[in-house]
VOTIVEX-900555 format. One line per field, with one value per residue (C-alpha): residue in one letter; chain; x, y, z. Coordinates in Angstrom, 1 decimal, padded with zeros to 4 digits. Layout:
// residues N
residu (A;...)
chaine (A;...)
X (X;...)
Y (Y;...)
Z (Z;...)
END
This chain:
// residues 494
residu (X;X;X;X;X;X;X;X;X;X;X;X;X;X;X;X;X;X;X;X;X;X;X;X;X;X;X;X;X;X;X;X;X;X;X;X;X;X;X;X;X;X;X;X;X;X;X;X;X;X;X;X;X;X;X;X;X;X;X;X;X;X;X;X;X;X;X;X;X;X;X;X;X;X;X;X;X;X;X;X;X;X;X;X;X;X;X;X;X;X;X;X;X;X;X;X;X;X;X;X;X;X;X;X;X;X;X;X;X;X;X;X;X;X;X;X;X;X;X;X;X;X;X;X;X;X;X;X;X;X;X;X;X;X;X;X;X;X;X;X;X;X;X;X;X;X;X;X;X;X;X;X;X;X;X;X;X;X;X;X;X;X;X;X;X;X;X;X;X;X;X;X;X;X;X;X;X;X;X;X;X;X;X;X;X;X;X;X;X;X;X;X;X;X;X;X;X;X;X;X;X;X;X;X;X;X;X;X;X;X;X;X;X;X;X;X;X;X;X;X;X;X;X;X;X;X;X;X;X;X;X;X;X;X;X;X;X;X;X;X;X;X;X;X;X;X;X;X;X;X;X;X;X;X;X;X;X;X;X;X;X;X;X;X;X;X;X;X;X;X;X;X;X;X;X;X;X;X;X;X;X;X;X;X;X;X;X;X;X;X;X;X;X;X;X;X;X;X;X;X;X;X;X;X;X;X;X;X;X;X;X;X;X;X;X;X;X;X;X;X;X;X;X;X;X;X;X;X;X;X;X;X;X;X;X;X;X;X;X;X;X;X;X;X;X;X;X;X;X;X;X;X;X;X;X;X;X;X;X;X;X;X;X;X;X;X;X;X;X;X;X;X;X;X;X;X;X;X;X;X;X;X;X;X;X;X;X;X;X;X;X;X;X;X;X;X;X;X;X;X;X;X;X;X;X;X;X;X;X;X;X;X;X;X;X;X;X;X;X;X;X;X;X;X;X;X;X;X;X;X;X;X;X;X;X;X;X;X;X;X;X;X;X;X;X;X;X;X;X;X;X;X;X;X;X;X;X;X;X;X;X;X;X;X;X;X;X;X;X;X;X;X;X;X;X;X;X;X;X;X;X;X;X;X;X;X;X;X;X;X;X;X;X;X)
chaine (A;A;A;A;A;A;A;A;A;A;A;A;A;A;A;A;A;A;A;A;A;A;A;A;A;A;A;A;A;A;A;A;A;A;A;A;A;A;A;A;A;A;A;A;A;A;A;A;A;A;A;A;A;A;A;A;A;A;A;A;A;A;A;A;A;A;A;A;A;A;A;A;A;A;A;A;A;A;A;A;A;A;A;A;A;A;A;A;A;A;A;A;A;A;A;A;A;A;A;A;A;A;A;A;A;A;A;A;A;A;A;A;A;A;A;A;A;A;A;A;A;A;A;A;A;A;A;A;A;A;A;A;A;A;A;A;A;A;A;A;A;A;A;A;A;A;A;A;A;A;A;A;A;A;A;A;A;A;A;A;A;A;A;A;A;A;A;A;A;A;A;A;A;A;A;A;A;A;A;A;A;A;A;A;A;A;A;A;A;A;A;A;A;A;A;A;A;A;A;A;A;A;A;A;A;A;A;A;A;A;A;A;A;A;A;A;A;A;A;A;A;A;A;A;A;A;A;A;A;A;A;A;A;A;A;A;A;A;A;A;A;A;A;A;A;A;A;A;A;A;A;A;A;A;A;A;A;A;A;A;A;A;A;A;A;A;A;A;A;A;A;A;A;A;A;A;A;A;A;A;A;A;A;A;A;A;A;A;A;A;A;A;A;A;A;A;A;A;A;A;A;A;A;A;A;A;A;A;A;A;A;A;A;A;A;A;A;A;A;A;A;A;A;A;A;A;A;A;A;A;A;A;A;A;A;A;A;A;A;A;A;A;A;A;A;A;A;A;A;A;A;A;A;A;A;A;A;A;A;A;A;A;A;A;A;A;A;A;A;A;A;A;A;A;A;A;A;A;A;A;A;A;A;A;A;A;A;A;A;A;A;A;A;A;A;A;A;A;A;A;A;A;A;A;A;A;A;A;A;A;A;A;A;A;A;A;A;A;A;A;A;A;A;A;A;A;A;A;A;A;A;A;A;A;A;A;A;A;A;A;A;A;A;A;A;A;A;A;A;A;A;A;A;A;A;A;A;A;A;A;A;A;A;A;A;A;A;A;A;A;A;A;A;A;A;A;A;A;A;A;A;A;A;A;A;A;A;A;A;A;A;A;A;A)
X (-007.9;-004.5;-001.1;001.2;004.1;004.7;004.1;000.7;-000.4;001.7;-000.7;-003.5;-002.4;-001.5;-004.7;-006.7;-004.8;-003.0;000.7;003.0;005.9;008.9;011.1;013.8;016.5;016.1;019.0;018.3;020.3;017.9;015.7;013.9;013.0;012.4;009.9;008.1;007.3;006.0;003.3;002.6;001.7;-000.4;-001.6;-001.0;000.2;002.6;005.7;008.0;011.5;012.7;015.9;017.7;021.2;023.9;024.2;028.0;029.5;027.2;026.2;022.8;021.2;019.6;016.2;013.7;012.7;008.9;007.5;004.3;002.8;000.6;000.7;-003.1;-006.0;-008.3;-004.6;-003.5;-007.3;-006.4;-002.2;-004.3;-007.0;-010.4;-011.5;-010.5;-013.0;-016.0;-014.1;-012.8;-010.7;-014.5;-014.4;-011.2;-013.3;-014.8;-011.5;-011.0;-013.4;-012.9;-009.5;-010.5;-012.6;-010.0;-006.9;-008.7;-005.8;-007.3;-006.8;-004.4;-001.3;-001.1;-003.9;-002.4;000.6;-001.0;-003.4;-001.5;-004.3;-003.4;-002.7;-005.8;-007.8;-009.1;-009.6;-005.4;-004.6;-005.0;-003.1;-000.4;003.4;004.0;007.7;008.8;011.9;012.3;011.6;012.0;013.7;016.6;016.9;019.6;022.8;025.4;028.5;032.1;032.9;029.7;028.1;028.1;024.9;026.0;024.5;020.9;019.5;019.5;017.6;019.4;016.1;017.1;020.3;021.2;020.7;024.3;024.3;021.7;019.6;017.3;013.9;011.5;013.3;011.6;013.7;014.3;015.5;014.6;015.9;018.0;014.5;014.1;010.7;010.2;010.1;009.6;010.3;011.2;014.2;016.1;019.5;022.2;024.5;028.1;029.9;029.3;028.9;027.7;024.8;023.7;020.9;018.4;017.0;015.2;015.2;011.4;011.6;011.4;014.0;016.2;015.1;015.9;019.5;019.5;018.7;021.4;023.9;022.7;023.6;027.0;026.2;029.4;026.8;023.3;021.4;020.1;018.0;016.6;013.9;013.2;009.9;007.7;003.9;002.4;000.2;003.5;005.4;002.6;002.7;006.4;005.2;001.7;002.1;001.2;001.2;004.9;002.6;001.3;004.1;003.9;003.7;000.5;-000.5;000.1;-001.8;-004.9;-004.7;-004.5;-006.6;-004.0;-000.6;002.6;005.3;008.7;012.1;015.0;018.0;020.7;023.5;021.2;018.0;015.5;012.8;011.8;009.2;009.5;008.0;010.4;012.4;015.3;017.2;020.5;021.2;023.7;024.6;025.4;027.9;025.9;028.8;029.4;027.9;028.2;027.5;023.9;022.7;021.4;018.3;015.5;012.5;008.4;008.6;009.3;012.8;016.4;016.6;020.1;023.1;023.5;024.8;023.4;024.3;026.4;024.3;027.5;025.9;027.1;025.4;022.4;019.7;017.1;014.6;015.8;014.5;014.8;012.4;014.1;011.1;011.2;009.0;010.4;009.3;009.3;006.5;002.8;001.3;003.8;003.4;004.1;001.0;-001.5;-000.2;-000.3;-003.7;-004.3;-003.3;-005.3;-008.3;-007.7;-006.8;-009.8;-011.8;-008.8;-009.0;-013.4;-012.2;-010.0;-011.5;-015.3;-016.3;-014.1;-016.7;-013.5;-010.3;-008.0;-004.4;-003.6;-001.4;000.3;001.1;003.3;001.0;002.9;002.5;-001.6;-004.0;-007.8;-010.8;-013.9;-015.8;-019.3;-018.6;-020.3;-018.7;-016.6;-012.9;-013.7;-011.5;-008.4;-009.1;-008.5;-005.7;-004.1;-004.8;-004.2;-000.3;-000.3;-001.2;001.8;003.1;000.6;002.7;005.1;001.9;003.2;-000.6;-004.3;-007.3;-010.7;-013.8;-017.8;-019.3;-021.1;-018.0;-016.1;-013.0;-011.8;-013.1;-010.0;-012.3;-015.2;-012.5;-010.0;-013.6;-014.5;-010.6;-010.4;-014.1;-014.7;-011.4;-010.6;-006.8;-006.9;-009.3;-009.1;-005.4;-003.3;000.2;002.4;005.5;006.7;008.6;008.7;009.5;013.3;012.6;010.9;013.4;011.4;012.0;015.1;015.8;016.2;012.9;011.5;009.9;006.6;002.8;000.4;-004.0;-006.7;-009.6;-012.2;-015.6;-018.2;-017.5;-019.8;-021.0;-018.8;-015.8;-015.9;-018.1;-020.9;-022.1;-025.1;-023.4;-024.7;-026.3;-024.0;-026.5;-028.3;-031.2;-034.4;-034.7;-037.9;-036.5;-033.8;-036.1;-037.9;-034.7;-033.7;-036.7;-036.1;-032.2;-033.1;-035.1;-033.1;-030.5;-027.6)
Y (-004.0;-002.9;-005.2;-005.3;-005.8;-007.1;-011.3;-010.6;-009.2;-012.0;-014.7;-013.1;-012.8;-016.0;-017.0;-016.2;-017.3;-013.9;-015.3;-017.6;-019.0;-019.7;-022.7;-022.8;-021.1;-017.5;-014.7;-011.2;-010.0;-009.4;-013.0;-011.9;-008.4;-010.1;-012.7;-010.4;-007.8;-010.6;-011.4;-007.5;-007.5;-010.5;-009.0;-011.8;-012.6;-011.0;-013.3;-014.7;-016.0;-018.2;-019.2;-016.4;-016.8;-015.3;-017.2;-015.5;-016.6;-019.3;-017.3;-018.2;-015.6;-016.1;-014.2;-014.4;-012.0;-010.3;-008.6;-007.2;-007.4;-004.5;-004.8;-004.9;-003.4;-005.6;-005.8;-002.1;-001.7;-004.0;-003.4;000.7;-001.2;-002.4;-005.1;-008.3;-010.1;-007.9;-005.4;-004.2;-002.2;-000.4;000.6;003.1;005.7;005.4;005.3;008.6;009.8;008.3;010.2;013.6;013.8;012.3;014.7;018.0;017.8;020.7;023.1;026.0;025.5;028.8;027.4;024.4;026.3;028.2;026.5;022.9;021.8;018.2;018.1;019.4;016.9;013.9;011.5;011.4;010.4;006.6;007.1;008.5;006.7;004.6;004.5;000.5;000.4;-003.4;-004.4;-007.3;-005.2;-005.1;-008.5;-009.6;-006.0;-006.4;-003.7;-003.6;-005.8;-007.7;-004.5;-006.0;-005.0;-007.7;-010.2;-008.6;-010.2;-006.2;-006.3;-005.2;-004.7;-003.5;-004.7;-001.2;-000.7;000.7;-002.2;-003.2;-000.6;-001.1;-000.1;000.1;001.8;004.0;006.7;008.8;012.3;014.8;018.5;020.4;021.0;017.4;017.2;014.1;012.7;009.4;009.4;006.6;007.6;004.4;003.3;002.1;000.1;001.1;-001.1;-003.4;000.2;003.1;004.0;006.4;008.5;009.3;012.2;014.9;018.8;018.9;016.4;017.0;014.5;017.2;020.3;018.3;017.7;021.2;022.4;020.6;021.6;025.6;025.1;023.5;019.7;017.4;014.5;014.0;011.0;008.6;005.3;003.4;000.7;-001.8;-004.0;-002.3;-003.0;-001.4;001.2;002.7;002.0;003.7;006.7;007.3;007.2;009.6;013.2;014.3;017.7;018.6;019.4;015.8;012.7;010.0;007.6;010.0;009.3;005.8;005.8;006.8;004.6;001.3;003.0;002.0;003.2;002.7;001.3;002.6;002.2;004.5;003.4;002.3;004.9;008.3;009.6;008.6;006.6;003.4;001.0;-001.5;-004.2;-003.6;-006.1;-004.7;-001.0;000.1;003.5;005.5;009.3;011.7;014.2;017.0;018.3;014.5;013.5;011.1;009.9;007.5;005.7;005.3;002.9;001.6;004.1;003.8;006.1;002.8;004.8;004.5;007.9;009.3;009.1;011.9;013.4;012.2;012.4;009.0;007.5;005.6;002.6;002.3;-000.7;-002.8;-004.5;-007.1;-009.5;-013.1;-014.3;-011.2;-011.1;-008.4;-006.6;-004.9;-004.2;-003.4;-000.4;000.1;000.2;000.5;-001.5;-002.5;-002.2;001.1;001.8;000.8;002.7;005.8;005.0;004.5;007.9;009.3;007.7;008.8;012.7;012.9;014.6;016.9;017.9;018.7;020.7;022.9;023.2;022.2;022.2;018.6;015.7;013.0;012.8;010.1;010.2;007.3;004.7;005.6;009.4;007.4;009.7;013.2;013.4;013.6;014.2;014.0;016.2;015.9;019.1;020.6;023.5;026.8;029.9;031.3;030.1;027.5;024.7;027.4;027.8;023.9;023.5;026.6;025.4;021.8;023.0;025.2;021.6;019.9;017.2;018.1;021.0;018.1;017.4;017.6;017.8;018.6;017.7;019.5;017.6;018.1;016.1;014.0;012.5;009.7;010.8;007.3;006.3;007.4;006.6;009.4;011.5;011.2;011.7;014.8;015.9;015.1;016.6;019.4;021.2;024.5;025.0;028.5;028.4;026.0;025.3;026.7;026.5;027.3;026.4;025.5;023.0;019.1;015.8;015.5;012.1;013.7;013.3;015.0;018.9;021.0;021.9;018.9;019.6;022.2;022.7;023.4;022.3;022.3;022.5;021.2;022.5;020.0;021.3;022.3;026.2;029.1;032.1;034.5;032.4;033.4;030.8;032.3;029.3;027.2;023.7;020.1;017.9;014.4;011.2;009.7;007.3;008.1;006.3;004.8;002.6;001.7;000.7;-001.3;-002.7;-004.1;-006.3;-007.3;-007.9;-011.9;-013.1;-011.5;-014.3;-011.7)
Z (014.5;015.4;014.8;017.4;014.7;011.2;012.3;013.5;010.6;008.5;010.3;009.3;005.8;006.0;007.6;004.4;001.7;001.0;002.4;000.4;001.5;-001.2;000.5;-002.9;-002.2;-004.1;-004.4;-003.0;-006.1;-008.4;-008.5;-005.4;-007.2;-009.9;-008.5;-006.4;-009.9;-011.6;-008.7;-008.2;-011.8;-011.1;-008.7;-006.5;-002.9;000.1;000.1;002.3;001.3;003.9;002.1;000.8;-000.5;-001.8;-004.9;-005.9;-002.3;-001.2;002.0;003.1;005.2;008.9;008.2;006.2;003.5;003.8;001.0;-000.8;002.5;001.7;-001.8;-003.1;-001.9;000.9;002.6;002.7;004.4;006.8;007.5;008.4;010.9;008.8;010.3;008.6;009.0;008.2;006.2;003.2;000.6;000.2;004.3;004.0;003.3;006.7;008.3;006.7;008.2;011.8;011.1;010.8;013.5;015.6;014.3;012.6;009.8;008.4;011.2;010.0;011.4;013.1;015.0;016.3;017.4;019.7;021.1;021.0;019.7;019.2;023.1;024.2;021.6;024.8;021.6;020.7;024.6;023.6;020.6;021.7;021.6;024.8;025.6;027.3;028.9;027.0;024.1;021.3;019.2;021.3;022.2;020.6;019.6;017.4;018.0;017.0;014.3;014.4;013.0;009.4;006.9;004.7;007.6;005.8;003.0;001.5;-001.9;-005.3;-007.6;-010.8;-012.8;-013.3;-009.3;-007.8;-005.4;-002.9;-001.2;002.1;000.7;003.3;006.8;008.5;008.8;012.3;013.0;015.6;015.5;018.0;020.1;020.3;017.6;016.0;012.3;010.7;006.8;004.5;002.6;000.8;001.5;-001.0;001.1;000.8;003.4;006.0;008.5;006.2;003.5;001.5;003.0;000.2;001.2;-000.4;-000.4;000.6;003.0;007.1;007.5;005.5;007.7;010.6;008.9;008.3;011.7;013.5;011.0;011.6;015.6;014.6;015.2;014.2;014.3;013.7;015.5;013.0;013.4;011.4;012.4;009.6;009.7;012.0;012.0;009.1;010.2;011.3;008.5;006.2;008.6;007.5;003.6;004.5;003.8;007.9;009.1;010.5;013.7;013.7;014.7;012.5;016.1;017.3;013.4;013.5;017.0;015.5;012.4;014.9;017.6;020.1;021.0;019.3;021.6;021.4;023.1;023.3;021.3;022.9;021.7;021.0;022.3;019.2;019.7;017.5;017.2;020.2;018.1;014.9;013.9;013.1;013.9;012.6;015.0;013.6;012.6;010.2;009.3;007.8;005.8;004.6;001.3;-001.3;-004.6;-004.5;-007.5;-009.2;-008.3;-010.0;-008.8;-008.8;-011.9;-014.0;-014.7;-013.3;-010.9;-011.4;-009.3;-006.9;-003.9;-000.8;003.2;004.6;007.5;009.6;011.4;015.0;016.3;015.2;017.4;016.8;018.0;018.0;014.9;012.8;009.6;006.9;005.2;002.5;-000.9;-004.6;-006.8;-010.1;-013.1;-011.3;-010.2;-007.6;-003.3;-003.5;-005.7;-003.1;-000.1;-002.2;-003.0;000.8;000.9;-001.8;000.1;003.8;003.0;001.0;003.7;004.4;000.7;000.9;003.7;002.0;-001.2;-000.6;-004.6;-004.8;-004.5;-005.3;-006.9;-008.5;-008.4;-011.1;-010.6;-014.1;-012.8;-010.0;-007.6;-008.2;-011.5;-012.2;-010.3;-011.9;-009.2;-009.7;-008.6;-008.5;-010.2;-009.8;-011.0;-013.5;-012.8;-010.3;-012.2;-012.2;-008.2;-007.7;-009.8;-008.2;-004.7;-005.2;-006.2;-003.0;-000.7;000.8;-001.3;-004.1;-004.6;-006.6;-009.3;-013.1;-014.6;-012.7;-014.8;-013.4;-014.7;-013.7;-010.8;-013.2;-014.2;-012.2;-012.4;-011.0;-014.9;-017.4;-020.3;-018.7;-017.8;-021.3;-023.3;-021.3;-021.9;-025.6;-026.5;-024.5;-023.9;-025.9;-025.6;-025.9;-022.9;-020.8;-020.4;-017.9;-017.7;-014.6;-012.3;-009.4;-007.6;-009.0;-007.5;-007.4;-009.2;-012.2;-015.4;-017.5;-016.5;-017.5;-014.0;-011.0;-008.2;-010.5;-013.8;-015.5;-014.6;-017.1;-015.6;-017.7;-017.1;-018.4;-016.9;-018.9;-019.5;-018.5;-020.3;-018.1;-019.1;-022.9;-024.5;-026.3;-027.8;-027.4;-025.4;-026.6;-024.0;-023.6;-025.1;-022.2;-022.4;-021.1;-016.8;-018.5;-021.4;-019.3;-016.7;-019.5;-021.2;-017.8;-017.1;-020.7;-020.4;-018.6;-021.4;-024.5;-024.4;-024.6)
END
C-alpha cells in the first residue's frame, strides 16, 4: 500500500482514530515539543497543529504542523507499505523479507560494481524514481526577499536548544559524478536564508561534501525536501548500501515509484509530492558553530562546527503542511523507525553471520549503543565472531556494547537476557573489550567519534573455551505438568 505523499497517509491515520487535530493556538517554541513528548510517552497519537503561533510577536503561521506521524508501531508498518487494513506491526518481518529478494543487500559490493547488479535485477524496474516535469511541490516559489525560513513554523524542542532547528528534511547531495544521496541531517536555523548543516564525519552526505571540495567546487548543490511520503522519508534515516539510492530504496518499500522533479536552481532531484523544498548550497570551506540541540540520546549534543547550507529559493505546494518529529528520551518517533530498521535488515544480518536467529537493538541504547543477538551457537569463540563482525557492519560499527546470548533466549526479553548476563558471565572470560569508531553524539568517550567497546559474551561456554566444570541445567517444568496445570488453570479461581 504505497502513499503518494504525507496527506494520504494522514487520512488514513486519521481514518482509524490514530490522527488528532489540536485547534488552540500552540507555540512552536517549545509547547509544541513539549506536547508532542508527553503523547510519545503515552504512547498516544500523530498530531496535527493547525494554529501555530508565535506567541513572543503574535505571528500566526500559514501551515500546519504534522508530527509523530510514524511514531508507534502498527503506523511505522504501515508509513513502509503493510497493508492497513489487514496488517500489522507483526507483518514487517515479511516485508523484510519481500526486501531482500527484491534488492540482495547482502551482495559484496565488489560484486555489484561490476556486474551493476542492481540494474540487471527485472524486480527494481518498477521501483525505480520517475522524474515529472511538474509537480505540487513547486506550485507555489518564493525567491528574493520572500525567501524567509521564519515564514515555517520551525520547531525549538528543548529550552537549552540554540534556536529552532528543522528536524525531519531529507537531506540531498550528489557528487561531482552526479550519484545520489538522501540523508537526514538537522538544521539549526540561523537567518531567514542560512542553516547549519548537521552533518557527520561517517555520513555520505559528508563524502559527497568532500568530493566536490577535492575537484575545487566553490559551491555545493543542496536541497532540502521537507514532508515527503514516509517510506521516503525513512529511506533517508535506513542505513542503505552507498550502491543502493534511497529513491530505488524507497521504490521497493512502496512497491511503486518515487516521483521526483528537478529543482529549479541545481540539478538534484526531490520528491515531487513533498511539501516543502528549500534548494540551496554550500561552501565546503564555510563552517559554523551548531548547537547545541536536544538529541535522541536523552542528552543536550554539544555545540560544534558544522557546514552553512545558504537557502536560495523555496518552493511549495499551495497549502504547505510543515512536518516534523521531536527527539529526545526513548520512547519518542524516532524510536520506532529505528526499530523499523532493526526489523527490515534482519535478513541482511542471517546473511552475513548465519549463527544470529534475532537481535534487539533496545530503545534505551538509542539504537547505537546496545545491541543484544541471539545466536545458535556452535563452536568455541562463536559469540567473539558476532561481536567482532557486528562492529565491522555499516552503521553497527557505532555500537558502544554487544551482548551474545544462546538461541533459547529472547533476546527481545531484558529480564531473560540481564539473568543470562548477571548469572552466567565470568569476566575474566567472557568479556571482551575493544575500539573503534563511536557515534559523534556519544558524550561518554574521551575522544569525539571514537572510544572503547566493551562484548559480553553471554552463551553458555564450551569445554574448549576454558571451562572445565560440570554446567547446571536452568529450572524448567516438566511439558506434562504444565500440560496438566493448564487444564487446571480455569477452575483454580486464580
Amino acid at each position: 500500500m504505497a502513499f503518494r505523499d504525507i496527506r494520504e497517509f494522514m487520512a488514513l491515520l486519521e481514518s482509524k482514530g490514530q490522527l488528532q487535530r489540536i485547534s488552540a493556538e500552540v507555540d512552536p517554541h517549545l509547547e509544541i515539543g513539549e506536547i508532542t513528548d508527553r503523547v510519545s510517552k503515552q504512547h498516544g497519537p500523530a498530531l496535527l497543529f493547525e494554529n501555530a503561533v508565535d506567541r513572543a510577536t503574535g505571528r500566526h503561521y500559514e501551515m500546519p504542523v504534522a508530527i509523530n506521524l510514524m511514531g508507534g508501531y502498527d503506523r511505522m508498518a504501515w508509513a513502509l507499505g503493510v497493508d492497513a487494513r489487514t496488517g500489522t506491526w507483526r507483518d514487517l518481518d515479511a516485508k523484510a523479507n519481500q526486501l531482500m529478494k527484491s534488492i540482495p543487500l547482502d551482495a559484496p559490493t565488489g560484486v555489484w560494481d561490476k556486474i551493476g547488479a542492481a540494474r540487471s535485477l527485472a524486480d527494481l524496474a518498477s521501483a525505480r524514481p520517475k522524474r515529472v516535469k511538474k509537480a505540487p511541490v513547486q506550485e507555489v516559489v518564493w525567491r528574493g526577499d520572500d525567501v524567509d525560513l521564519g515564514r515555517l513554523p520551525v520547531l525549538t524542542t528543548w529550552p537549552g536548544d540554540a534556536g529552532p532547528f528543522v528536524t525531519l528534511p531529507l537531506v540531498v547531495t550528489n557528487d561531482p559524478s552526479a550519484k545520489l544521496n538522501i540523508g537526514m541531517y538537522r538544521l539549526q536555523v540561523f537567518d531567514g536564508k542560512t542553516t547549519g548543516l548537521h552533518i557527520h564525519e561517517h555520513h555520505d552526505g559528508a563524502k559527497n561534501l568532500r568530493s566536490w571540495k577535492e575537484a575545487g567546487a566553490a559551491r555545493v548543490p543542496v536541497s532540502v525536501a521537507i514532508g515527503a511520503d514516509p517510506a521516503t522519508t525513512f529511506s533517508a534515516t535506513a542505513p542503505v548500501p552507498p550502491m543502493i539510492d534511497e529513491y530505488l530504496f524507497s521504490g521497493v518499500l512502496r512497491a511503486e515509484s518515487v516521483e521526483v522533479v528537478k529543482c529549479l536552481t541545481n540539478d538534484l532531484l526531490v520528491p515531487a509530492h513533498a511539501e516543502i523544498v528549500l534548494e540551496g548550497w554550500c561552501d565546503p570551506d564555510e563552517k559554523r558553530r551548531e548547537g547545541p540541540f536536544g538529541d535522541h540520546t536523552g542528552y543536550y549534543s554539544l555545540a560544534d562546527e558544522f557546514p552553512v547550507f545558504h537557502v536560495d529559493v523555496i518552493t511549495t505546494r499551495r497549502d504547505p503542511i510543515y512536518a516534523a518529529t521531536i527527539v529526545g528520551r526513548p520512547p519518542m518517533e524516532d524510536c520506532y523507525m529505528a526499530k523499523a530498521t532493526e526489523r527490515l535488515f534482519l535478513p541482511v544480518v542471517r546473511a552475513m553471520m548465519p549463527e544470529v536467529v534475532d537481535y534487539d537493538l533496545p530503545l534505551e541504547g538509542v539504537f547505537h549503543n546496545c545491541a543484544i543477538f541471539q545466536i545458535k551457537k556452535e563452536f568455541a569463540g562463536q559469540a567473539f565472531r558476532v561481536m567482532n563482525f557486528a562492529w565491522s557492519m555499516g552503521q553497527m560499527m557505532f555500537t558502544k556494547f554487544v551482548i551474545v546470548v544462546d538461541e533459547d533466549v529472547d533476546c527481545h526479553d531484558y529480564s531473560q537476557v540481564a539473568w543470562r548476563c548477571f548469572n552466567n558471565v565470568d569476566p575474566s572470560r567472557d568479556i571482551l573489550v575493544s575500539k573503534g569508531p563511536l557515534d559523534r553524539l556519544d558524550h561518554s568517550s574521551d575522544f569525539e567519534s571514537f572510544g572503547f567497546k566493551l562484548g559480553i559474551d553471554a552463551t553458555r561456554p564450551l569445554r574448549n573455551e576454558g571451562y572445565a566444570r560440570e554446567w547446571p541445567d536452568a529450572l524448567e517444568m516438566s511439558p506434562e505438568v504444565k500440560a496438566r496445570v493448564d487444564e487446571l488453570w480455569e477452575g483454580l479461581g486464580l
